[in-house]
C-alpha positions in Angstrom: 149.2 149.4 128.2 151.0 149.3 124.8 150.8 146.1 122.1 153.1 143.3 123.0 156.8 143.8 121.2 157.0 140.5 119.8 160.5 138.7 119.5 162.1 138.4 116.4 163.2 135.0 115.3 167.0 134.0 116.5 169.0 134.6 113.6 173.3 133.9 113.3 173.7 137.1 114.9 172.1 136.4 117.8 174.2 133.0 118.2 177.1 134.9 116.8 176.6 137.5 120.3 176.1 134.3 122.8 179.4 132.5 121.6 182.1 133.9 124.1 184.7 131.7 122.5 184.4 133.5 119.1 183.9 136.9 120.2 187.1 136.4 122.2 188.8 135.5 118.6 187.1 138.1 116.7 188.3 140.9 119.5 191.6 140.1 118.2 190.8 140.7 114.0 190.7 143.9 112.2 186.7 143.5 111.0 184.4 144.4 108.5 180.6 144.1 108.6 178.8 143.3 105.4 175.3 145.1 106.1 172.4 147.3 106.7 170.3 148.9 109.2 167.4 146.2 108.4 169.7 143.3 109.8 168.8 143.6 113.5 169.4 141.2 116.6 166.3 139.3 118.7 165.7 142.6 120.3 165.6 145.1 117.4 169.4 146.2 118.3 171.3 146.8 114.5 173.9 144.1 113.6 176.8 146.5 113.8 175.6 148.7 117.1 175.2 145.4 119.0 178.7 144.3 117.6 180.5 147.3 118.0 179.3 147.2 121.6 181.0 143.9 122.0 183.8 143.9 119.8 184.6 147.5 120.3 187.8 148.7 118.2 187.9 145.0 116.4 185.0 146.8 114.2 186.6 148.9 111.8 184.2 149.6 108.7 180.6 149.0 107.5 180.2 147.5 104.1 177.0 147.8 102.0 175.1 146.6 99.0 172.3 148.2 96.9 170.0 150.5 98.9 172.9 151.7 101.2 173.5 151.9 105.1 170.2 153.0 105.3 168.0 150.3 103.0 165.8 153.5 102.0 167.9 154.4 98.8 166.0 153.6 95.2 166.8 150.6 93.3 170.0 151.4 91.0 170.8 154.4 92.3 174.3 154.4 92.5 176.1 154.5 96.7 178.8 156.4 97.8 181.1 155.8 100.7 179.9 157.4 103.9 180.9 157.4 107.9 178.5 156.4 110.6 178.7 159.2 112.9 177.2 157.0 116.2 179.5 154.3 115.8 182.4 156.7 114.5 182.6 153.8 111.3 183.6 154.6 107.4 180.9 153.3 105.0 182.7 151.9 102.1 179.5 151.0 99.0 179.8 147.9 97.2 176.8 149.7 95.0 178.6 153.4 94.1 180.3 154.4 91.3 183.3 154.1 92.6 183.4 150.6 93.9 186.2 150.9 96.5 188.1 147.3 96.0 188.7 145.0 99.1 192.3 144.6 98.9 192.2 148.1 99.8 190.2 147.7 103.0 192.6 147.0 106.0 190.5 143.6 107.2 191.4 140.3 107.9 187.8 139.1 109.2 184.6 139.5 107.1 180.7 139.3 108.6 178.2 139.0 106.3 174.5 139.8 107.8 172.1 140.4 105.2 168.4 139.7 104.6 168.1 138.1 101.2 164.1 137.5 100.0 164.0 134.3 98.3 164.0 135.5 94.8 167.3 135.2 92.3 167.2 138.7 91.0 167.3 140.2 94.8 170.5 141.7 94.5 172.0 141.2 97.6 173.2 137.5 97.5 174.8 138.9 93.7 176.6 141.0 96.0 177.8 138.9 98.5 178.9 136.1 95.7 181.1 139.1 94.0 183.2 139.9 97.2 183.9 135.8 97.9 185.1 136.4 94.3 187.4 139.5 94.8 188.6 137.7 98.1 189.2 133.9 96.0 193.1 132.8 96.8 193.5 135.4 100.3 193.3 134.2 103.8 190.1 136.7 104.6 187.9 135.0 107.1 184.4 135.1 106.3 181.6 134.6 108.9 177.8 134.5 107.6 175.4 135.3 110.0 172.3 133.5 108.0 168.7 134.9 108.2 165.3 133.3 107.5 164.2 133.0 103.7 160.4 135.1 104.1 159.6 132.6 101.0 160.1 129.4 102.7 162.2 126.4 101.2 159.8 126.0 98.4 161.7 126.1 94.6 159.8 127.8 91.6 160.9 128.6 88.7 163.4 128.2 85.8 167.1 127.6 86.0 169.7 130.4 85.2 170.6 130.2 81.2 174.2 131.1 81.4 173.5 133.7 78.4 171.3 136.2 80.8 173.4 136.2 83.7 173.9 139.4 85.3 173.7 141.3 88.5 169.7 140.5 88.4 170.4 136.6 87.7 173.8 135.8 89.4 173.9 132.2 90.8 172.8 129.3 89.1 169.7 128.5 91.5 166.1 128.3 90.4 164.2 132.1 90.0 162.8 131.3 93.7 165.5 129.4 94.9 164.2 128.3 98.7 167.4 128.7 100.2 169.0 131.2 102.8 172.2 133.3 102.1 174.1 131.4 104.1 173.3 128.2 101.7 173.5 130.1 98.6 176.9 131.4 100.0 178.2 128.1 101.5 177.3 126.2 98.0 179.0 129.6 95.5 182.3 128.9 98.2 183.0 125.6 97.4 184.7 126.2 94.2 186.9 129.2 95.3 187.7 127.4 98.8 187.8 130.6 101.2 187.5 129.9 105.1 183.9 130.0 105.6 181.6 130.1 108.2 178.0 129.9 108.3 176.7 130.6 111.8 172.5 129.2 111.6 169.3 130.9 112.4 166.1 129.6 112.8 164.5 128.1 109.9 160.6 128.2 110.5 158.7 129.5 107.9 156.1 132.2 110.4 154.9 134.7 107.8 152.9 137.3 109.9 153.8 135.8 113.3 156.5 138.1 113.6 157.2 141.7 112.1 158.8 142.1 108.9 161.6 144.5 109.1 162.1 145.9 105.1 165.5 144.7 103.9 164.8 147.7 101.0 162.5 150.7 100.5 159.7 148.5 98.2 159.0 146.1 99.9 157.6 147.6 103.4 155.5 144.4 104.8 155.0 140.9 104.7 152.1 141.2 102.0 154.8 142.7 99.3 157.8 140.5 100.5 154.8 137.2 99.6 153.7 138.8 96.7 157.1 139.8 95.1 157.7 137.0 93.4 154.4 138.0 91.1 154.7 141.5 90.7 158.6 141.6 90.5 158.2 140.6 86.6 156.3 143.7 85.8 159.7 145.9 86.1 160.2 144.0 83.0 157.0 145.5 81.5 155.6 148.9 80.8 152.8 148.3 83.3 153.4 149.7 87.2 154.1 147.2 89.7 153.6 149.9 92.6 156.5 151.4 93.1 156.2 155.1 93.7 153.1 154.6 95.9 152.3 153.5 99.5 151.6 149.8 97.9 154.5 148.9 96.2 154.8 145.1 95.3 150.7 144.9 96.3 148.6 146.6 93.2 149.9 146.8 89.6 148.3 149.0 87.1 148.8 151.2 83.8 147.0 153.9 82.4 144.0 152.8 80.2 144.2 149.4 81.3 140.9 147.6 81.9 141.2 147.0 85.5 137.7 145.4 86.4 138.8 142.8 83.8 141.9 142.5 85.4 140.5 142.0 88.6 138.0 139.7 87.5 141.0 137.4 86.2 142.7 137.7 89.3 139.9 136.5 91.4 139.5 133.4 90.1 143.2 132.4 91.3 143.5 130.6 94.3 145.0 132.4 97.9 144.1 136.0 96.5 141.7 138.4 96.1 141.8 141.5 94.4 139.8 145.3 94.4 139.5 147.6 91.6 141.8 150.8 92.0 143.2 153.8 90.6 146.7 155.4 91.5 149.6 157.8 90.3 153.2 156.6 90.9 155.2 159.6 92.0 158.5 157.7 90.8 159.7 155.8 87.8 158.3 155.4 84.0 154.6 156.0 85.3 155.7 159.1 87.4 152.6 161.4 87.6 150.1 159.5 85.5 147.1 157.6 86.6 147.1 153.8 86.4 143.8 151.9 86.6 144.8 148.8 88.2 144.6 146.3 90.9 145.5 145.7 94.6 145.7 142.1 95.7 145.1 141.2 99.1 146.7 137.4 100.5 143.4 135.5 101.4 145.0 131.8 102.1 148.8 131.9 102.4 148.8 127.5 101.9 146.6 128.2 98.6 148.9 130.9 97.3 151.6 130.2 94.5 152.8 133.4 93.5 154.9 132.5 91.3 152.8 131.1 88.7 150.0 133.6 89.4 152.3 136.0 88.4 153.1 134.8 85.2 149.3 134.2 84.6 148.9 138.2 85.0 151.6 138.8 82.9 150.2 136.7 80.3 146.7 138.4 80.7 148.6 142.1 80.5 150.4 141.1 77.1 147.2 139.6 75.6 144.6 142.4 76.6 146.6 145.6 77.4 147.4 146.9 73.6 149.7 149.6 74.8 151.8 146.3 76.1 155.5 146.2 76.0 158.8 144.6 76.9 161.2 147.0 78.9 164.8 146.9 77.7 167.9 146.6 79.4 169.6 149.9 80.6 173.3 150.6 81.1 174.6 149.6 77.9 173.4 145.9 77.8 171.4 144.4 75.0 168.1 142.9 75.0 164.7 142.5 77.3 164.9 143.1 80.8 162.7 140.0 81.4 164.4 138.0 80.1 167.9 138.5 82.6 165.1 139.1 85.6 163.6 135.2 84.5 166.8 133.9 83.7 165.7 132.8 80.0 164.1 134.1 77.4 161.6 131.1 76.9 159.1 132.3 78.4 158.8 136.0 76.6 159.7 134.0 73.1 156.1 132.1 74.2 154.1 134.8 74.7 154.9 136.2 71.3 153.2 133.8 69.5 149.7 132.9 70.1 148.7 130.2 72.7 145.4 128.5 72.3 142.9 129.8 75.9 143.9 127.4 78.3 147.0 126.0 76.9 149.5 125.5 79.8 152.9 127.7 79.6 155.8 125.2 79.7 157.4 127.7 82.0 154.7 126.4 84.4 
């Protein structure tokens, strides 16, 4: 007998499937599907199989952000429009080079069923806030289908300065805002007034009590989505935050670094625990070159605030890693990566100057 297929949690889709009334009205809409193959129903069936099954030739495209139709392309690599052979579907990108606009989509009905993880500079709510943009002043109808936030309602984190926003740091909510897309969404609508819907999922916080399904290629299990709001800074950093190896989001590391002095630091934190390793990223800056480093495990999920233990490793990386440095921003934009992924530059301006051992981070 094989293990037990455990349920996922009901999310808007699922509701979205059982409410006869509005499939009857959606059967008679020209409709796009803002998606990917991570967004699945109760029973593991894909958002836009299960409602193509139901809403049949009402379907008419697939939409997609970063990462693609499939969730498995790299972070920034640009998308281009595709067809779904299965469900006989164009793919048009929201992520490619060339950016096919909405007005040019033949649609008067949008659904929206992503799975955002908690944390600002997760492109995918940036996404969704750009198209209720392009769509402001037209008579689109926009349905949210609203998914669990793996982080929980908890708020960490410094506010958006205006001066560092970008695709990284979008809406004005905290770094690790709490919130699901469909609040995010419902709150960035109020200004530009479009008819929309937010159809509710459950809302308990389970880490671990059901299977994590990997909205992108980096962040494969429940131990990376928890731990990504630690690690996530280091793509602001020279130092390796896993990526390229079978842990991303899980170990850091660089090569030279002192890693049983990083680990050592690590372990006196509260909720985590962390072992001693050595690894070669086969992608990225880092690609082919051995890092000594660390991989945390989760040890009490109430005790962990990953968060501020990952500003506490980035502070020990820029004091005792020599070979330290800020990344800067690519694609023609000036200034430190870090500083658009936080939000502010506050933080980096503090760890340029010297901070007496113990002295709290006013970040923190």
């Amino acid at each position: 007998m094989g293990p037990m297929l455990h349920k996922l949690p009901l999310t808007g889709i699922d509701f979205l499937l059982k409410d006869e009334k509005l499939l009857y009205h959606l059967a008679k809409k020209r409709i796009g599907i803002l998606t990917n193959q991570s967004a699945l129903t109760r029973d593991y069936k894909p958002t836009a199989q299960a409602l193509s099954e139901r809403l049949r030739a009402a379907l008419t495209c697939i939409l997609t952000p970063e990462h693609g139709w499939s969730g498995f392309i790299p972070e920034g690599v640009k998308v281009s429009d595709g067809f779904d052979s299965q469900l006989g579907l164009p793919i048009f990108s929201l992520y490619g080079m060339r950016q096919k606009s909405l007005h040019e989509i033949d649609i008067d009905t949008l659904i929206i069923d992503l799975q955002d993880v908690g944390l600002r500079c997760y492109t995918y709510t940036a996404t969704c806030a750009k198209v209720l943009e392009a769509c402001a002043g037209s008579s689109l109808e926009i349905i949210v289908c609203d998914r669990p936030n793996p982080l929980g309602p908890k708020q960490k984190g410094p506010a958006l300065d205006p001066h560092y926003r970008s695709f990284v740091g979008y809406l004005d909510v905290p770094f690790q805002h709490g919130q699901t897309i469909g609040e995010l969404l419902s709150t960035y609508n109020q200004p530009l007034k479009l008819p929309l819907t937010v159809i509710p999922c459950q809302h308990d916080h389970k880490p671990y009590e059901y299977p994590w399904i990997p909205p992108s290629p980096n962040l494969p299990s429940w131990d990376s989505v928890l731990l990504y709001p630690a690690l996530v800074f280091l793509e602001g950093t020279n130092i390796s935050e896993g990526r390229g190896t079978s842990l991303p989001f899980t170990c850091l590391g660089a090569p030279g670094l002192d890693h049983q002095k990083l680990v050592d630091f690590i372990n006196r934190m509260d909720g985590i625990h962390a072992r001693p390793i050595l690894f070669t990223p086969q992608s990225g800056d880092l690609r082919g070159k051995e890092c000594q480093g660390a991989h945390l495990f989760i040890t009490d999920l109430n005790k962990l605030d990953s968060f501020s233990s990952g500003l506490k490793i980035l502070e020990f990386l820029k004091r005792n890693y020599s070979p330290f440095e800020w990344t800067e921003m690519l694609d023609n934009q000036r200034g430190y990566f870090i500083d658009y992924l936080l939000g502010t530059d506050s933080y980096r301006k503090q760890l340029e100057v010297e901070i007496l051992p113990g002295s709290p981070l006013a970040i923190l």
